[in-house]
C-alpha positions as CSV (number, residue, x, y, z in Angstrom):
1,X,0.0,0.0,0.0
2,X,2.8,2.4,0.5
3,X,4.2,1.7,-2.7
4,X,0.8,2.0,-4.2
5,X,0.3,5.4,-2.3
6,X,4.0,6.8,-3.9
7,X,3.7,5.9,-7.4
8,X,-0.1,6.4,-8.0
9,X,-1.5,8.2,-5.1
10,X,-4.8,8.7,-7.4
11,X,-5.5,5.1,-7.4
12,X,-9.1,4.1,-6.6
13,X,-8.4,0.9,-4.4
14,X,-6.2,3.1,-2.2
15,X,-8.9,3.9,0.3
16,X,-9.9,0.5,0.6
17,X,-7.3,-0.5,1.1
18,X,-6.4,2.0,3.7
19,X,-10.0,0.3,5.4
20,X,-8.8,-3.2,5.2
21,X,-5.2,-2.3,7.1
22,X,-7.0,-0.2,10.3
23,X,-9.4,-3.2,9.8
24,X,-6.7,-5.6,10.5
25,X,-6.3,-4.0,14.3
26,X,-6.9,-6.3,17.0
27,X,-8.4,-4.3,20.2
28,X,-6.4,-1.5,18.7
29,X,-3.1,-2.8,17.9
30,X,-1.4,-5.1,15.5
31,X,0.1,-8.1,16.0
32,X,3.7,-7.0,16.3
33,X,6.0,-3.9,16.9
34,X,7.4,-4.8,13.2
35,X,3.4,-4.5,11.6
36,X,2.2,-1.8,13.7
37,X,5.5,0.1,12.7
38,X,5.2,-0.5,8.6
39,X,1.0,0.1,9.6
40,X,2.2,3.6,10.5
41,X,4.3,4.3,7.8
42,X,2.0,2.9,5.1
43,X,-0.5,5.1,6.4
44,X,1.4,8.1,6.8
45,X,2.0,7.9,3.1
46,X,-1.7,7.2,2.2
47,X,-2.8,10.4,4.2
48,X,0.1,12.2,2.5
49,X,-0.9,11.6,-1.2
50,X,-4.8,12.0,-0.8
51,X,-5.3,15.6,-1.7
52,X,-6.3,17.9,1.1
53,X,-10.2,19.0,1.6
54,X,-11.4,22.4,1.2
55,X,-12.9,22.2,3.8
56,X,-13.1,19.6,6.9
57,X,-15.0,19.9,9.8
58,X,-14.6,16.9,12.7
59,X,-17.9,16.5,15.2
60,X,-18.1,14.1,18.3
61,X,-20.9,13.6,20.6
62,X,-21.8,12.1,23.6
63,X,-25.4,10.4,23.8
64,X,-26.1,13.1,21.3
65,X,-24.7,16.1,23.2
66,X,-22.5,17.8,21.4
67,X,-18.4,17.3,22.7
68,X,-16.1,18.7,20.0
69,X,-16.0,20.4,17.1
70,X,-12.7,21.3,15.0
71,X,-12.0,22.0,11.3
72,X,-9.4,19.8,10.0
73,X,-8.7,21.4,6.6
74,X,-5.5,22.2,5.2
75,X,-2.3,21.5,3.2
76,X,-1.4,18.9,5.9
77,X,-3.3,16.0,8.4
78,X,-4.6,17.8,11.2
79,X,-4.9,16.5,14.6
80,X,-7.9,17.5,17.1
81,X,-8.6,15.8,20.4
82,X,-10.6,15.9,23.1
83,X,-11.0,14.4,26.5
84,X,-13.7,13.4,28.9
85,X,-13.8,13.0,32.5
86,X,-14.5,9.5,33.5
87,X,-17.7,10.9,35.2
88,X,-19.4,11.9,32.7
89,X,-18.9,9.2,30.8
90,X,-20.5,6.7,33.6
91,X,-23.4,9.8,33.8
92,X,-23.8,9.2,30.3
93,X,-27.0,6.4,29.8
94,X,-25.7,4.8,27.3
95,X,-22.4,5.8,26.6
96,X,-22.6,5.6,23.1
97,X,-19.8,8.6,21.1
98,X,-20.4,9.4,17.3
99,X,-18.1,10.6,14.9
100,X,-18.7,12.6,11.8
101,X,-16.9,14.5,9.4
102,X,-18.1,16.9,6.9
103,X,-16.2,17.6,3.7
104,X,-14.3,14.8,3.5
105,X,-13.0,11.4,5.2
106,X,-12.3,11.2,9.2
107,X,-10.0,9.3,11.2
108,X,-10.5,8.7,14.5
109,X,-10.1,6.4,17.7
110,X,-11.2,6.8,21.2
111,X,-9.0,5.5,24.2
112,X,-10.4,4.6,27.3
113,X,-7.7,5.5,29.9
114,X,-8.1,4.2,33.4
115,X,-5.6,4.0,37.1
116,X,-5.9,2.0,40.0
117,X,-6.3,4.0,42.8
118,X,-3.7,2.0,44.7
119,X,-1.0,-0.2,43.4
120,X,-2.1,-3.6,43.2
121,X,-1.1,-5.5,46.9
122,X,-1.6,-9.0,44.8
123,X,0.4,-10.7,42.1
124,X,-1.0,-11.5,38.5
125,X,-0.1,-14.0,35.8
126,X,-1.5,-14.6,32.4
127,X,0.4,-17.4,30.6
128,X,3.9,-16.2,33.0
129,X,4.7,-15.0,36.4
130,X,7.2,-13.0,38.1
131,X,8.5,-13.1,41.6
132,X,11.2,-10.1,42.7
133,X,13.2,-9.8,45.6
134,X,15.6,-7.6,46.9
135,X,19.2,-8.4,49.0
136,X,22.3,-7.0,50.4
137,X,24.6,-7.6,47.5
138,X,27.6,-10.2,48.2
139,X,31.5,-9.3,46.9
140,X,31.7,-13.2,46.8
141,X,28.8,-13.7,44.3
142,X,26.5,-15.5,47.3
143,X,23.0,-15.0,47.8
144,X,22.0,-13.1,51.1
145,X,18.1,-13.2,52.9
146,X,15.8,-10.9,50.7
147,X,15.1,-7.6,53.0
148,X,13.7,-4.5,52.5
149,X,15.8,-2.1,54.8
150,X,18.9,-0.7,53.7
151,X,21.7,1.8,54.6
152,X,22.9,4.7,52.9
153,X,25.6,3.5,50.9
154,X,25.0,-0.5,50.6
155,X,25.0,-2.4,47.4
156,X,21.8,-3.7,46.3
157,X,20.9,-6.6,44.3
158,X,17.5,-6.7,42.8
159,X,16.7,-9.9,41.5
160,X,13.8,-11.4,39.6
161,X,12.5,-15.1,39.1
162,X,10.4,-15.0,35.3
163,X,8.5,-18.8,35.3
164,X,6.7,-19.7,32.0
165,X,5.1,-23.3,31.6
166,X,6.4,-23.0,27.9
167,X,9.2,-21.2,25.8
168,X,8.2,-17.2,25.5
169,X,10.3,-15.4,22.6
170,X,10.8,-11.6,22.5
171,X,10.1,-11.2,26.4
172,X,10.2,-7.3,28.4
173,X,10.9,-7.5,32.1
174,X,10.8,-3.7,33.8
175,X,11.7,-3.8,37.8
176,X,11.0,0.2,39.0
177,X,13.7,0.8,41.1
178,X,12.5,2.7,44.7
179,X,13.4,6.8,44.7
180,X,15.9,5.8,47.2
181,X,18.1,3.5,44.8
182,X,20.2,3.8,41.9
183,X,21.0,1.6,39.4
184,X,24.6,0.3,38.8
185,X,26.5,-0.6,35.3
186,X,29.0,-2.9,36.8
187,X,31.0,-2.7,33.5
188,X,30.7,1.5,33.8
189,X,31.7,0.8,37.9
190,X,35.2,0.4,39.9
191,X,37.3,-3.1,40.5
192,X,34.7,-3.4,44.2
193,X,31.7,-2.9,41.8
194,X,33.5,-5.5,39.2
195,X,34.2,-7.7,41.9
196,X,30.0,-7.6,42.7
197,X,28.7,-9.3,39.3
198,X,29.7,-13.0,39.6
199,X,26.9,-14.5,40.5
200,X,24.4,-11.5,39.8
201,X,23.2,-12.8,36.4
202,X,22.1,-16.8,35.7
203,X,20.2,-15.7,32.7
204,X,22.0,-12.9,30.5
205,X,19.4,-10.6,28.5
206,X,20.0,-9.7,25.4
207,X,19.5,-5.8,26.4
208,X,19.2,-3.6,29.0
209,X,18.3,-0.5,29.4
210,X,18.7,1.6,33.1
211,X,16.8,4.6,33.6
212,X,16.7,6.5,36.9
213,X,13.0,4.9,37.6
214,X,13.5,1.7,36.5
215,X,15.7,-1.2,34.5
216,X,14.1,-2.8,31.7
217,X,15.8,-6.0,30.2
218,X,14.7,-7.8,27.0
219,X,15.1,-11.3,26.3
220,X,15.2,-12.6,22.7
221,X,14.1,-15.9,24.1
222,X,13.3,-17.6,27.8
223,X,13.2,-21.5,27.8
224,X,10.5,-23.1,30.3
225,X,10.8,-23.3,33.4
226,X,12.3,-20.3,35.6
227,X,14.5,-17.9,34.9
228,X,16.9,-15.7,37.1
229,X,18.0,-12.4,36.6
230,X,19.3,-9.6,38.7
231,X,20.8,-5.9,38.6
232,X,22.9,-4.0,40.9
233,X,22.0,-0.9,42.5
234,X,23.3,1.3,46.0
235,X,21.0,3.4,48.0
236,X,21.8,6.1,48.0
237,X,18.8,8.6,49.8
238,X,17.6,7.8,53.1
239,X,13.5,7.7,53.2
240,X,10.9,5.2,53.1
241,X,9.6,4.4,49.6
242,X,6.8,2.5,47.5
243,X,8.1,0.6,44.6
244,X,5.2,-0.5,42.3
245,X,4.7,-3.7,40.6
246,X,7.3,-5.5,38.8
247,X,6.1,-6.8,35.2
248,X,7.3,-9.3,32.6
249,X,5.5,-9.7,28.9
250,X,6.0,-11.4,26.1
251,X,6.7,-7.9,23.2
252,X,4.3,-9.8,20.4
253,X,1.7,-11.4,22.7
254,X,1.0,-8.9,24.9
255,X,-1.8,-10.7,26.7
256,X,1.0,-13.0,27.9
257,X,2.3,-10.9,30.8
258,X,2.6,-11.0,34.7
259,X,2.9,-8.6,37.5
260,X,4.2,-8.7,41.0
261,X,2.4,-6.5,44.1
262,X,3.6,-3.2,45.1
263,X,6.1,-3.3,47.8
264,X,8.3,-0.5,49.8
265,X,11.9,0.0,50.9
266,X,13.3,1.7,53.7
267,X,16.5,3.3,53.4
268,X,18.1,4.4,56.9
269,X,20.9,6.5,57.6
270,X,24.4,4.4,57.4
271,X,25.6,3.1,60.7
């Protein structure tokens, strides 16, 4: 279709075609990163040869009350949106939102976006499950008894035990780190910090990424059975601190994920 779109932007199965691809979403996305990203780019192209509308004019309502209104014309693809406050929504008797454009075709999607209002106490697992735990580190590699109180200055380890009952390719782990904790590169780190990775990692990922939040490591493949991994960190501000869920999910079957319960860590002024 992009192709199609770059050498004869005037073709009349273009828009159908255009139909058939946002047809092929499956509760809004596509399959995989790869399809979703070409998706995009085919579509980008499609919107780019059409010729512009004189005039555009986007309407959405809510049970028949009027919620936006926006013209959309121009050399370019516009973009309008408009939110609504979950309240009125549930107010709303049936809930039902329209969409209409005048002047020429509309694109649009509507997102429901909702937040617990606490982090979740209990663990969940569709298809895999992930446990997390977090230790004094060890300079001889061993494993200590998972706590949750630190001191200023102590090395951290922050492991992570991923179980599948079958193989899982592409896999995303993320363990947020708590406010109080920073994450370590032990290969950006000095010969003590060296001298703290033996051990550390049973399963290597095939990428990670540390971020001052949180470490997110991706697995081009996990074998059944469980799987250990862990990361380094110090504390290094005293306070007490939540720490939401751990999660793991498989990138291209996304309804094969798991999550752990929120937790806290204390860390207390060095001895």
């Amino acid at each position: 279709m992009r192709a199609l779109a770059l050498a004869w932007p005037e073709h009349p199965a273009l828009p159908r075609l255009v139909a058939g691809l946002l047809g092929a979403r499956r509760d809004g996305r596509y399959a995989t990163i790869q399809e979703g990203a070409w998706a995009l780019l085919a579509l980008d192209e499609a919107a780019c040869a059409a010729p512009p509308p004189a005039t555009l004019t986007g309407r959405v309502w809510l049970d028949g009350a009027p919620v936006m209104q926006a013209s959309l014309a121009g050399s370019a693809p516009r973009v309008a949106r408009a939110e609504l406050p979950l309240s009125r929504l549930l107010a709303a008797p049936d809930g039902r939102l329209a969409f209409a454009g005048e002047g020429g075709p509309l694109y649009y999607q509507a997102i429901l976006r909702t937040a617990d209002r606490s982090l979740p106490a209990q663990p969940r697992s569709h298809g895999i499950a992930i446990e997390r735990a977090a230790a004094l580190a060890a300079y001889d590699g061993s494993r200590r008894p998972a706590t949750t109180r630190f001191a200023l200055g102590d090395w951290v380890e922050l492991s992570a035990v991923v179980t599948t009952p079958v193989p899982r390719e592409q896999v995303a782990l993320v363990l947020p780190l708590p406010a109080g904790l920073e994450a370590i590169d032990p290969l950006h780190a000095s010969t003590a910090r060296i001298a703290l990775a033996p051990g550390l990692d049973e399963r290597l990922p095939s990428h990670v990424e540390r971020h001052d939040d949180r470490v997110e490591l991706f697995f081009d493949h996990l074998p059944a059975g469980a799987s250990r991994v862990a990361e380094l960190a110090r504390a290094t501000i005293a306070g007490d601190f939540g720490v939401p869920p751990a999660t793991v999910e498989c990138l291209y079957a996304p309804d094969v994920r798991g999550s752990t319960g929120a937790t806290r860590v204390t860390v207390g002024s060095a001895p």
